[in-house]
Structures are given as C-alpha cells and as structure tokens.
TIVO-2410 file (N, C-alpha, C; in nm, 3 decimals):
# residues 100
REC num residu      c1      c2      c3 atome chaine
REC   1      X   3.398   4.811  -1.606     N      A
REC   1      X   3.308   4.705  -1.643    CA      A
REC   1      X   3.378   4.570  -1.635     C      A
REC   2      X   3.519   4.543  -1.711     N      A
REC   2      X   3.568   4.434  -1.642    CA      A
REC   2      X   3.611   4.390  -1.534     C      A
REC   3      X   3.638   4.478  -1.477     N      A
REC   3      X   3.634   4.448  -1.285    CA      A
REC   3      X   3.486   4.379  -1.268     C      A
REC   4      X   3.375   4.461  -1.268     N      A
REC   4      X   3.311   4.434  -1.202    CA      A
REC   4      X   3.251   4.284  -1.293     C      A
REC   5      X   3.251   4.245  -1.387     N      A
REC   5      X   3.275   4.112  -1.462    CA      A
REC   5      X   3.338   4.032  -1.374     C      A
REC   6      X   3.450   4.036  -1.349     N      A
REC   6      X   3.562   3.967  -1.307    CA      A
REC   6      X   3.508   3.923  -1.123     C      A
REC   7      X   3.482   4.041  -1.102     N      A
REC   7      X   3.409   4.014  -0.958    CA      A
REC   7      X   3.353   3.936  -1.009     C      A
REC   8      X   3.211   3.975  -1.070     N      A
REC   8      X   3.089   3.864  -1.051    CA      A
REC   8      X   3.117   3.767  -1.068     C      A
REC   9      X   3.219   3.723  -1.125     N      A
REC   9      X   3.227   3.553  -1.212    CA      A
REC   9      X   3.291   3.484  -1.087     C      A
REC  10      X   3.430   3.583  -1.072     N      A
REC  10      X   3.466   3.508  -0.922    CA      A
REC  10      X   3.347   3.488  -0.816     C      A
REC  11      X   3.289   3.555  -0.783     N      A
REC  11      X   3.193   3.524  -0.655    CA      A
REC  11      X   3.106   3.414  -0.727     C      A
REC  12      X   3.059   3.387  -0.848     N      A
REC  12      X   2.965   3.296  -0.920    CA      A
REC  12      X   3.085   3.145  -0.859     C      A
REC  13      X   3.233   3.151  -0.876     N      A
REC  13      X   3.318   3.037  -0.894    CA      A
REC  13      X   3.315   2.995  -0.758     C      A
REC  14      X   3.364   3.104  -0.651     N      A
REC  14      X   3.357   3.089  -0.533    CA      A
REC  14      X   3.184   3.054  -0.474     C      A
REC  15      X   3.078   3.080  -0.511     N      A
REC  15      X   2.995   3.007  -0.444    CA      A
REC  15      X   2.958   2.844  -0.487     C      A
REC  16      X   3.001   2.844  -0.610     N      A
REC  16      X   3.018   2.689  -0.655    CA      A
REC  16      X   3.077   2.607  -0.606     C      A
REC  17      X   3.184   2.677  -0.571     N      A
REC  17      X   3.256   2.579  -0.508    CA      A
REC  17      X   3.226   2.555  -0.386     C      A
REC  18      X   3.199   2.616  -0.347     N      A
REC  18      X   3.165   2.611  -0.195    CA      A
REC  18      X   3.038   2.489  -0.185     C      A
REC  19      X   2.885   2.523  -0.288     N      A
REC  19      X   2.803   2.433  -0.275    CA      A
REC  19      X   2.890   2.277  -0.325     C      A
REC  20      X   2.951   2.226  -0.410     N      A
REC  20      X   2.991   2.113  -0.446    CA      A
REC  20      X   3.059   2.108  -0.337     C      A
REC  21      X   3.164   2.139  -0.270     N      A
REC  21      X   3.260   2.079  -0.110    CA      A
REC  21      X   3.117   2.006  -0.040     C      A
REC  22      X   3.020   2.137  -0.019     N      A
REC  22      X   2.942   2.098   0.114    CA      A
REC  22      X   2.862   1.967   0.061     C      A
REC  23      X   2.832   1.945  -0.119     N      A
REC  23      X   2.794   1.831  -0.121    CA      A
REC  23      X   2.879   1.699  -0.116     C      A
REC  24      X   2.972   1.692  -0.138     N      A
REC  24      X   3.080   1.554  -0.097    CA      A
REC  24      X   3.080   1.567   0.054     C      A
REC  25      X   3.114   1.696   0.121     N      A
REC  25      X   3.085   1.666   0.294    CA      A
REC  25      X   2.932   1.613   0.336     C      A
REC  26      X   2.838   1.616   0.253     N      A
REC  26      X   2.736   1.536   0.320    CA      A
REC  26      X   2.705   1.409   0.273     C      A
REC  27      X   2.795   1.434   0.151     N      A
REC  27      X   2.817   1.221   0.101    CA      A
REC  27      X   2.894   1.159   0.193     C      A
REC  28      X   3.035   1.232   0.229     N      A
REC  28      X   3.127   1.140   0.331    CA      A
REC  28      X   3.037   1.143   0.441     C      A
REC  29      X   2.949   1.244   0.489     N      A
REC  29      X   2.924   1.209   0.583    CA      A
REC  29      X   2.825   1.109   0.637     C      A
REC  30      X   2.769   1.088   0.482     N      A
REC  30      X   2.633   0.997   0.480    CA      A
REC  30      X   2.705   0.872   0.473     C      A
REC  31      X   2.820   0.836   0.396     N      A
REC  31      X   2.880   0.737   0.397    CA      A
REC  31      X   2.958   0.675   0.501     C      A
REC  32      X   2.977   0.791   0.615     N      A
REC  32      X   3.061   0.778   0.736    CA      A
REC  32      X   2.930   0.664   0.843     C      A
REC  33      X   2.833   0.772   0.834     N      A
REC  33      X   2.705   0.729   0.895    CA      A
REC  33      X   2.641   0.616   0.867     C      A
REC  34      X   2.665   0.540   0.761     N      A
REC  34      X   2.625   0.426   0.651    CA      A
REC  34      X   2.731   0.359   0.727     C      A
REC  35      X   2.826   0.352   0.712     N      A
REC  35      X   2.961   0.250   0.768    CA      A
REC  35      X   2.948   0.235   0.921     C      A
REC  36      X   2.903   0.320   1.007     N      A
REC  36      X   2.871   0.301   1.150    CA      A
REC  36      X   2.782   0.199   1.219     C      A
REC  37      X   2.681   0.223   1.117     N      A
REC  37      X   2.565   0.146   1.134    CA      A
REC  37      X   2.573   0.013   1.103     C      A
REC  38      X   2.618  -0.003   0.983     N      A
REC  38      X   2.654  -0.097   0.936    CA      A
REC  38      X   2.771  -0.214   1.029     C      A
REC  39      X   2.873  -0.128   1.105     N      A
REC  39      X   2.971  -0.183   1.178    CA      A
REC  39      X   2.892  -0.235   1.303     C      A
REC  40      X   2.767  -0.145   1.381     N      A
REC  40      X   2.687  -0.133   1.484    CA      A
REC  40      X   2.626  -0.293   1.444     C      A
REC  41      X   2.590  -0.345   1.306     N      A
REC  41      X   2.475  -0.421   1.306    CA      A
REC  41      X   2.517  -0.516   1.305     C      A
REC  42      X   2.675  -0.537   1.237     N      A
REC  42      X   2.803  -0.635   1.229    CA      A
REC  42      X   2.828  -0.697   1.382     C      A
REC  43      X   2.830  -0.615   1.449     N      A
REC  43      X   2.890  -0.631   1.579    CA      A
REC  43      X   2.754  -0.694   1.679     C      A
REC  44      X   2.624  -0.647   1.622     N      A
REC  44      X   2.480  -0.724   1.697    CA      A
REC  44      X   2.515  -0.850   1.653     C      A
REC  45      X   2.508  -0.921   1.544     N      A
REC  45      X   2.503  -1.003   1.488    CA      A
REC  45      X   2.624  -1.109   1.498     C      A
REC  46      X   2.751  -1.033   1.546     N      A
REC  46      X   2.800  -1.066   1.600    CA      A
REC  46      X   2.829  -1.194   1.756     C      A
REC  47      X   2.772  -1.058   1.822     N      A
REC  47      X   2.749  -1.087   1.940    CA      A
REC  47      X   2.585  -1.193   2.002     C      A
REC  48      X   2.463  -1.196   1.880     N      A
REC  48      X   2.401  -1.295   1.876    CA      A
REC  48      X   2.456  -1.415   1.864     C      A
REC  49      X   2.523  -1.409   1.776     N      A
REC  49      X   2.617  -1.537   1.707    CA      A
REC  49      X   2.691  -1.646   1.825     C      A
REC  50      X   2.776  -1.553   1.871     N      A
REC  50      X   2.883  -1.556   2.009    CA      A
REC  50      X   2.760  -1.651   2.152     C      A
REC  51      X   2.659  -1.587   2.137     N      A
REC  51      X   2.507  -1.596   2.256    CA      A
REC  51      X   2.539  -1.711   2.217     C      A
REC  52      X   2.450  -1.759   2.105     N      A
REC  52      X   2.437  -1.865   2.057    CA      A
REC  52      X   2.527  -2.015   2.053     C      A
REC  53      X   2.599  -1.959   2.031     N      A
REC  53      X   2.726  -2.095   2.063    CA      A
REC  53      X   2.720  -2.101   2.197     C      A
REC  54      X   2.744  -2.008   2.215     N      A
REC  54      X   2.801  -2.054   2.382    CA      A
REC  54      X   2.709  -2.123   2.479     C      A
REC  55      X   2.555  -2.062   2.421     N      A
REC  55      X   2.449  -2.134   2.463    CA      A
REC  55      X   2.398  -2.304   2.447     C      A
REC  56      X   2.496  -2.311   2.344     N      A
REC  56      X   2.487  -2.483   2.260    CA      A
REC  56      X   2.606  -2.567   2.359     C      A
REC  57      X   2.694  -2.459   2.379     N      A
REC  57      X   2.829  -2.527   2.421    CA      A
REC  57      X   2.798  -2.574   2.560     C      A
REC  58      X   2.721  -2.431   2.667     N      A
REC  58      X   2.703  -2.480   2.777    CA      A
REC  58      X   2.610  -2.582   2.751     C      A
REC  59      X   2.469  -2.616   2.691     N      A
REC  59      X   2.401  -2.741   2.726    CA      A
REC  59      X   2.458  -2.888   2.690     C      A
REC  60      X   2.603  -2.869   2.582     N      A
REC  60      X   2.649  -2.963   2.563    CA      A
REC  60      X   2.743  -2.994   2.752     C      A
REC  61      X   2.760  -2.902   2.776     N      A
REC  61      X   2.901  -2.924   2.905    CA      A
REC  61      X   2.774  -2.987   3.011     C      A
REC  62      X   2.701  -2.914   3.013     N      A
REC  62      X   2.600  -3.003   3.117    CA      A
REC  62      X   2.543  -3.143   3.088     C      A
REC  63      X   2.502  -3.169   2.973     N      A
REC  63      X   2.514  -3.276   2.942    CA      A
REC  63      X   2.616  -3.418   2.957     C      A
REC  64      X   2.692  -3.357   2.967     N      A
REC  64      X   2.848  -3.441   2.974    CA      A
REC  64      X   2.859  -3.461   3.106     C      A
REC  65      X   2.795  -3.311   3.109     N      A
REC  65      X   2.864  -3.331   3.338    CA      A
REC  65      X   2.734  -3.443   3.378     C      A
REC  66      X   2.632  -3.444   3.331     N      A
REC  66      X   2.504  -3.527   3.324    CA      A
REC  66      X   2.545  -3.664   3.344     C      A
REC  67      X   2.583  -3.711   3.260     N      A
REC  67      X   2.639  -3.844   3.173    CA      A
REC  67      X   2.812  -3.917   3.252     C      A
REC  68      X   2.863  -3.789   3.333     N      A
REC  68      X   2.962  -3.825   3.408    CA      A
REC  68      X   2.940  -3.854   3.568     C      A
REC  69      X   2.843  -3.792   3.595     N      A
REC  69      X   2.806  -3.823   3.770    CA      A
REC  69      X   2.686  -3.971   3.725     C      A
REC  70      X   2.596  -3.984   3.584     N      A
REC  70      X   2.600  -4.102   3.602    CA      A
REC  70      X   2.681  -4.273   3.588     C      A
REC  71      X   2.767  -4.159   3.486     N      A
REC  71      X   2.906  -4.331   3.541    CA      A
REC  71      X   2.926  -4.352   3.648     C      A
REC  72      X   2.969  -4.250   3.682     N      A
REC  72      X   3.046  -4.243   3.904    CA      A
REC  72      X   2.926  -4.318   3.958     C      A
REC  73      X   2.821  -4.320   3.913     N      A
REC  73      X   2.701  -4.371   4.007    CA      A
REC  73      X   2.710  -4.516   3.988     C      A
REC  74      X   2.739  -4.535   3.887     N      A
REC  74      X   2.731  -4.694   3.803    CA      A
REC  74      X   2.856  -4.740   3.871     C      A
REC  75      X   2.953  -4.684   3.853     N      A
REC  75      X   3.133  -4.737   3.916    CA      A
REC  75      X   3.048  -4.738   4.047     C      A
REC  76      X   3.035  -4.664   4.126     N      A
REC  76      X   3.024  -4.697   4.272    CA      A
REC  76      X   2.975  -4.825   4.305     C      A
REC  77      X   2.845  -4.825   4.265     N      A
REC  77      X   2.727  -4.940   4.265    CA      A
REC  77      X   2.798  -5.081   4.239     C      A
REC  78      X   2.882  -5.034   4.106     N      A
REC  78      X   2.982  -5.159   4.072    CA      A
REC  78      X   3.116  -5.219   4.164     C      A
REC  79      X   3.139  -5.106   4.224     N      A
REC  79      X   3.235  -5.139   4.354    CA      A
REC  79      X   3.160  -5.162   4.445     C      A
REC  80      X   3.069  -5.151   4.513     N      A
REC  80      X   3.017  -5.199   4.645    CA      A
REC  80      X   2.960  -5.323   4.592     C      A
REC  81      X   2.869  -5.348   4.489     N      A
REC  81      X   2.876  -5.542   4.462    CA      A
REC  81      X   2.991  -5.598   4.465     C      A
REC  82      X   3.126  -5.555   4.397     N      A
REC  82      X   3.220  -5.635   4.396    CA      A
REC  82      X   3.324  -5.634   4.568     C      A
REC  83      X   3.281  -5.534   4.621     N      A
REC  83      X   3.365  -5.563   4.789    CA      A
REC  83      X   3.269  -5.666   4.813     C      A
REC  84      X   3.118  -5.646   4.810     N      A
REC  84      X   3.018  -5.722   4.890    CA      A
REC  84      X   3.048  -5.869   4.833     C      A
REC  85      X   3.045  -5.881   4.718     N      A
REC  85      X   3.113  -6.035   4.662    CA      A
REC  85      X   3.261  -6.084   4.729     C      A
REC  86      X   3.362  -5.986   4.737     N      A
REC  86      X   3.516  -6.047   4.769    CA      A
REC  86      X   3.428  -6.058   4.938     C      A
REC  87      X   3.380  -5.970   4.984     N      A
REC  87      X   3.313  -6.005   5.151    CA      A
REC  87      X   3.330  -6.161   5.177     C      A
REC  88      X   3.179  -6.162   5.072     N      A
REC  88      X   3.170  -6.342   5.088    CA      A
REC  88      X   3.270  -6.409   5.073     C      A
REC  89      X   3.311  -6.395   4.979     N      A
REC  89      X   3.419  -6.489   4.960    CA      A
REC  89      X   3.515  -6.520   5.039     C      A
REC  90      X   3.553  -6.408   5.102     N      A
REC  90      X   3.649  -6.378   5.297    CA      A
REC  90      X   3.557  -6.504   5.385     C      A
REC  91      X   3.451  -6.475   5.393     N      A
REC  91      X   3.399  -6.536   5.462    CA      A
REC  91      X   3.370  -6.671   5.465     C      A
REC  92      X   3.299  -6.718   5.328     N      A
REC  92      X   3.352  -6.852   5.315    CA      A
REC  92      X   3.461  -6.950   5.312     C      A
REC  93      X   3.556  -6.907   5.301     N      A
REC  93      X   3.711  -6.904   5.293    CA      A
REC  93      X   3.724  -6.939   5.449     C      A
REC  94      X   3.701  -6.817   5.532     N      A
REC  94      X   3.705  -6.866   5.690    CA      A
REC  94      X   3.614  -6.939   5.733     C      A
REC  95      X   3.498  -6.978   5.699     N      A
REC  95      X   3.370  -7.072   5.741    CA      A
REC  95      X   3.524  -7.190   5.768     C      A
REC  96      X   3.535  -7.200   5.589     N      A
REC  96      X   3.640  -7.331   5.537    CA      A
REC  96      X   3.761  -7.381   5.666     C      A
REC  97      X   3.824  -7.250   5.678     N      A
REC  97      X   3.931  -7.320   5.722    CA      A
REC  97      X   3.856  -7.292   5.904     C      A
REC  98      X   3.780  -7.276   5.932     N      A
REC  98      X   3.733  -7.274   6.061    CA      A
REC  98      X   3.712  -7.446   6.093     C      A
REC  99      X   3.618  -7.496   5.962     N      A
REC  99      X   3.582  -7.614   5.960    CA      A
REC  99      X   3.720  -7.750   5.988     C      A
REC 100      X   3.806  -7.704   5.898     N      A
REC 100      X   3.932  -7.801   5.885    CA      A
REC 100      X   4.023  -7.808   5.962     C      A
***
C-alpha cells in the first residue's frame, strides 16, 4: 500500500510539474512573440521616420539647387551688362582718340 501511495503521489508531482514548465514555456513564448512584434513595429516606425526626413531633406536640397541656378542666372545677366558696358566704354575711348 505504500508503494503504491508513493507511486501515485509521484506521478500526481511529476504531472504537475510538467503542466507548470509547459505554462512558463507558453509565457516565454508569448513574451518572446510580444517582443518580436513589438521590435517589428519599432523598426516600421522607424523606417517611416527615416521616409520622412529624408523626404523633407530632399525638397529642402532641391530647393537650394532651385535658388542656386537662379543666382547663376542673375551673375550671368550681371556679367553680360557689365562686358556690354566696359564694350562701350572701349569704344568711346576709341571714337576719342580716333578724333584727336
């Protein structure tokens, strides 16, 4: 009779234990699965983030490049009045000494 006591209680200890393991293995694993997702949504949000700037950054660079081909336009414009002015001035200069 105490054998078979002794059995039963062991097999009662041994299936206990067994159900409590398998419940922490489906907490870690719920918690494993929780942390994935979580890293997954980190990393969207992330990478929206990243979109986003870069999307601000390029319309700022075009902008600039915008704002720089119109100086060059303005410098040019501003150099061809000022040859076309020193022109004249060549020229009147030689009218001058053509005259004298």
């Amino acid at each position: 009779m105490k054998k078979f006591l002794f059995l039963l209680i062991s097999v009662l200890v041994f299936v206990l234990s067994l159900t409590f393991s398998s419940c922490r293995d489906n907490k870690k694993a719920d918690s494993v699965e929780e942390v994935l997702e979580n890293a997954g949504d980190a990393i969207e949000e992330a990478v929206d983030d990243a979109a986003k700037a870069t999307e601000g950054a390029l319309d700022e660079a075009g902008k600039a490049i915008d704002n720089a081909v119109d100086a060059t336009d303005d410098a040019v414009k501003s150099t061809e009045e000022a040859i076309k002015t020193a022109g004249e001035a060549v020229d009147k200069k030689v009218d001058e000494i053509k005259k004298d």
